[in-house]
N, C-alpha and C positions, 0 to 999 in steps of 0.2 A: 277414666278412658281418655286418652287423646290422640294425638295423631301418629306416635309410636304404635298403639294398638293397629289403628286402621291401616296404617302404613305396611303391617306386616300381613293384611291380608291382603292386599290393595295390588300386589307386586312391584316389581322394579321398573322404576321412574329413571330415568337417563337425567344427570347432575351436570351440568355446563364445567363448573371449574371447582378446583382447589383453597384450602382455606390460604395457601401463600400467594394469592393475587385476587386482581377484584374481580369475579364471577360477570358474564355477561349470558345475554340470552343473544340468540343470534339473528338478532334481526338486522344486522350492519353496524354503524356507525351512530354513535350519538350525535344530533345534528341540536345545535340547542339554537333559538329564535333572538335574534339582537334586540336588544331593546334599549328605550332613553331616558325610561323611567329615572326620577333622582333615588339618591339613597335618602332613607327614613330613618336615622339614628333614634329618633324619639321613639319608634317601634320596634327597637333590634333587639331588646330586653324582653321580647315576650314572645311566648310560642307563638306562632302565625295560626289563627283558628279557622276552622273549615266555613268555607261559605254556609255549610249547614250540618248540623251533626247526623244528616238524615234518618230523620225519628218520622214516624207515622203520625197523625193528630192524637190527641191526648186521646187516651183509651183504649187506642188501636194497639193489636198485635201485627208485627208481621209475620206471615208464617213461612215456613225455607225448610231445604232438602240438601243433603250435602252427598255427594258421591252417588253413584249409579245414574240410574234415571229420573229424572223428572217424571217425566209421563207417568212413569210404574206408579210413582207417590203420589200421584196426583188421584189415579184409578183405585187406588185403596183408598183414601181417605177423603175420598169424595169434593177433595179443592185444588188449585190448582197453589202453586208454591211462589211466594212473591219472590223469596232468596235465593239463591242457587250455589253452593259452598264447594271450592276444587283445593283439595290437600295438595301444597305444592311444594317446596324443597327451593332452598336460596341456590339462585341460579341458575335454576332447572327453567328451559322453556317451558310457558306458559300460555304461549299462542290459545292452544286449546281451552284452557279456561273461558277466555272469554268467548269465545265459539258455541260453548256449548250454553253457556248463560243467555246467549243474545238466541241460542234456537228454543231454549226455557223459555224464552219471554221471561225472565226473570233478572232480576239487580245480583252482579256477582257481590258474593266473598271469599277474599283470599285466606284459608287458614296457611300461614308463612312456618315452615319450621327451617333449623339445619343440618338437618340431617335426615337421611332416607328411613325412618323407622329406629325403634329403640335398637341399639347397637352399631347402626346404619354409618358408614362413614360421614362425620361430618363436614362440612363444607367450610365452615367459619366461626371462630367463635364471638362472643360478645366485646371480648377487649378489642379483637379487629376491627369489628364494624365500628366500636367507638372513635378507632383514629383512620375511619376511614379508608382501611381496606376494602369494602363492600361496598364504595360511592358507584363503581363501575356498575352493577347491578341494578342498584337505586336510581341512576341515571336513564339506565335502558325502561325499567320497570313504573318511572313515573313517563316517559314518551309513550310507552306500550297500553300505560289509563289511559293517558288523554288522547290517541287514534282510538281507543274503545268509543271513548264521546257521551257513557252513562257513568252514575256514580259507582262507586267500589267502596264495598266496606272491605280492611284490612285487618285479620285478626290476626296479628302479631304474635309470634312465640306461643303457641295454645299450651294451659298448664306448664308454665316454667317454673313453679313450687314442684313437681311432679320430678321424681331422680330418675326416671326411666328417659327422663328426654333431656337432649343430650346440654342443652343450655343453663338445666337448671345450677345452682351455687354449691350444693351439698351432692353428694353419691347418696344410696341406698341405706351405708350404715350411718349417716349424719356426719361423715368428715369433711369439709370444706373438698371440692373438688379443683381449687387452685384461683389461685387470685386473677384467670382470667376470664373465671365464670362467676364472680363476686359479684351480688346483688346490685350494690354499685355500678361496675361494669355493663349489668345488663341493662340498668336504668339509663347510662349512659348510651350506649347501643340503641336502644329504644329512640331516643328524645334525638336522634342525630335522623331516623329512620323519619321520626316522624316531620322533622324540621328540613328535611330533604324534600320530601314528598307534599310534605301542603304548597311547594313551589314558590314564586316571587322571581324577582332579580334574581341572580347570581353574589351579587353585592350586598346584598340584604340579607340573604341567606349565611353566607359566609360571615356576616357582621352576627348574626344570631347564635350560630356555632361557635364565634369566638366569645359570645357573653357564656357560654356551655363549659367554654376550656378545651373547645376541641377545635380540632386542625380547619382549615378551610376544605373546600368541595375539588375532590384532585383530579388532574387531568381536564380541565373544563377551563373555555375562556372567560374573563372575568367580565366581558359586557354582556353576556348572554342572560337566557334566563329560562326558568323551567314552568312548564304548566300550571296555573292552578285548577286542577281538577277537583271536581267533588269527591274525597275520601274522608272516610270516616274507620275513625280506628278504632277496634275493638281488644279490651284487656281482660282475659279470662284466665285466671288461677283455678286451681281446686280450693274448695270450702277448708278443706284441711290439705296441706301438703304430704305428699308421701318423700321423705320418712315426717311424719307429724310432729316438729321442734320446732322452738320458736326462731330460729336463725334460717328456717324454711318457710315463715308464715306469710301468705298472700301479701300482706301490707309491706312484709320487708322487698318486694318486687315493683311496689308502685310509684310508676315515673312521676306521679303527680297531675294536678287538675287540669293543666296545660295541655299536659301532650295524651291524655288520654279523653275518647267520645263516649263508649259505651263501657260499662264495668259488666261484667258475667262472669257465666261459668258455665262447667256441664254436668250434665247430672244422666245419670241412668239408672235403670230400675231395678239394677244387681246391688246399689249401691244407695237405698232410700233416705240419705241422712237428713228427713227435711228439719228437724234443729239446728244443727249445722249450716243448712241454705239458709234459714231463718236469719241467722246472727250473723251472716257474712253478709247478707243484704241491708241489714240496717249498719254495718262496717262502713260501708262507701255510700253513703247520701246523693243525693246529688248529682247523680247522672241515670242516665236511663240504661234499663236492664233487660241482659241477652241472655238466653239459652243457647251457647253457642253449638253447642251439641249436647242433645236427648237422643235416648231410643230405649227400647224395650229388648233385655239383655240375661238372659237365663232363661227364662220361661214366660208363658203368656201373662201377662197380670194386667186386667184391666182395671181392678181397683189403683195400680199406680198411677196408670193414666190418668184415670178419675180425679185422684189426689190432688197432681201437677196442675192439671188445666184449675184444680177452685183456688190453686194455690198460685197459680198467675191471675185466676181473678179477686184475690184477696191483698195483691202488693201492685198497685197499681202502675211501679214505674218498669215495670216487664212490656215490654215493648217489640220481644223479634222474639222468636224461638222456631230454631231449627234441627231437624231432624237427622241425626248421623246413621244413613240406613249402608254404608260401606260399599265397598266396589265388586265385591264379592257377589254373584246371585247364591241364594240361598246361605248366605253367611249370617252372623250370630244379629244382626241388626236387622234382618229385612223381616218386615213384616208378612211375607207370605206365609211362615212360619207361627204369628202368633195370630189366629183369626179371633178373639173373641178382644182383646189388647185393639186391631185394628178398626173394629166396629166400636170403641170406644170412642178413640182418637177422632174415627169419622164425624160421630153423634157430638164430641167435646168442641171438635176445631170448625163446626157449623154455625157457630155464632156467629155473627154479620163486625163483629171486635176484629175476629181472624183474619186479615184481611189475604186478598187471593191476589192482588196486585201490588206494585210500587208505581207512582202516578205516571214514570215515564213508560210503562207499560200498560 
């Protein structure tokens, strides 16, 4: 499942711009803050790391809702949701996200894709954003965190192993989809996104991009400088890619330890491969682990439930999981649909680990 799916029940989202120029949200003009800061050559070699990877204290989950209602999810499952997840599209105003996060009382995340749903016209692709056609976006998109004023998880590209979405490297029948969607490229894309957004100088930033191979920050003055806000970035593949070959596999997509916070994935209960989740979680060590999207997905099954929740409490660096109940009412994810599934999840996510807040709420 990813944002293709949801995307196409979700309807049509209005797209700011084109993959031939850089995409803005229209909130005016980029206004960036002068600054006298020196440059820091001795740091320009290293991805700039978030003030915090915002993780819950050791043991804790956080729990989160992605699409529809808060409240609704909150009244089934008896907690209230710390995360709050709005499927968005590069370029696409995003005003409302955070609107609807800060009426949650909840910490947003961004699931970022390029495209409006599988087939959806794309907006840009990965080789562009690597040289910097999509700074215009990136520029508006880190002003638009930091008037937010809370932190933002960003999950990047959701399942880019997955050929239904339009970034991924390979089509359906495993043929290379063009050397501008090459793993490379994406990883390049990626680490520009993330080296944009964790902020600093303008000087420092651009010195960090050129240790990358990539262009400077375009359109921007060079004494300025951009927020550093709290984001934290989330990298979630599928356990196996679709099509399942090795020139598709999770690890060929990863920017590396630098420019990624959280490692995940999604899992749904059409699709129980917990061997699969097993081997993929001991894959990447070393960072702490999201559900970027669960839900209950063909029919009631509260043994899945059952499963997941002992099976986050038996891996203990699981730390967020959140729920994809879709924009749709009564669509294939929402649990009014599956009551015996949701009196599970209630009695599972009532553990005092679950947690119902983020501290600035």
């Amino acid at each position: 499942m990813t944002f293709g799916i949801l995307a196409l029940v979700a309807g049509a989202l209005t797209v700011a711009a084109g993959a031939s120029s850089a995409p803005r949200l229209p909130s005016g003009r980029i206004v960036l803050s002068n600054s006298s800061q020196p440059r820091r050559p001795s740091t320009a070699r290293k991805a700039t790391a978030p003030a915090s990877v915002l993780v819950p204290n050791p043991g804790s989950v956080f729990t989160g809702v992605s699409s529809g209602s808060a409240s609704e999810f909150a009244s089934e499952v008896g907690k209230h949701a710390a995360v709050y997840g709005e499927f968005v599209t590069w370029g696409q105003s995003i005003h409302f996200a955070f609107n609807d996060a800060a009426s949650a009382h909840a910490r947003l995340m961004l699931h970022i894709s390029t495209a409006q749903g599988y087939g959806g016209r794309q907006v840009i692709t990965p080789a562009a954003i690597a040289v910097g056609d999509g700074d215009g976006y990136l520029l508006t998109l880190s002003q638009l965190i930091a008037s937010h004023g809370q932190p933002v998880y960003i999950r990047l590209f959701p399942e880019m192993n997955n050929a239904n979405n339009s970034y991924c490297a390979v089509n359906a029948d495993g043929s290379s989809r063009g050397p501008a969607y090459s793993p490379a490229e994406f990883i390049a894309a990626w680490r520009r996104v993330v080296t944009v957004l964790r902020g600093g100088t303008l000087s420092a930033i651009d010195t960090r991009l050129a240790a990358l191979g990539q262009s400077p920050l375009h359109a921007v003055a060079s004494n300025g400088s951009l927020a550093r806000s709290p984001i934290s970035f989330v990298w979630t593949p599928e356990t196996a890619g679709t099509p399942n070959i090795p020139a598709n596999s999770a690890a060929t997509y990863y920017p590396g330890d630098a420019y990624v916070d959280w490692v995940g994935t999604d899992f749904y209960s059409k699709f129980p491969n917990f061997t699969g989740l097993d081997t993929f979680y001991k894959e990447f060590p070393g960072k702490p682990f999201a559900f970027g999207e669960w839900a209950i997905w063909g029919g009631d099954n509260p043994a899945f439930v059952d499963q997941l929740f002992a099976w986050v409490g038996s891996h203990k660096r699981v730390q967020m999981l959140v729920y994809n109940q879709g924009y749709i009412t009564n669509g294939p994810f929402r649990l009014n649909l599956d009551p015996a599934s949701t009196a599970a999840i209630r009695t599972d996510i009532a553990a005092a680990r679950y947690l119902a807040n983020t501290p600035e709420w």
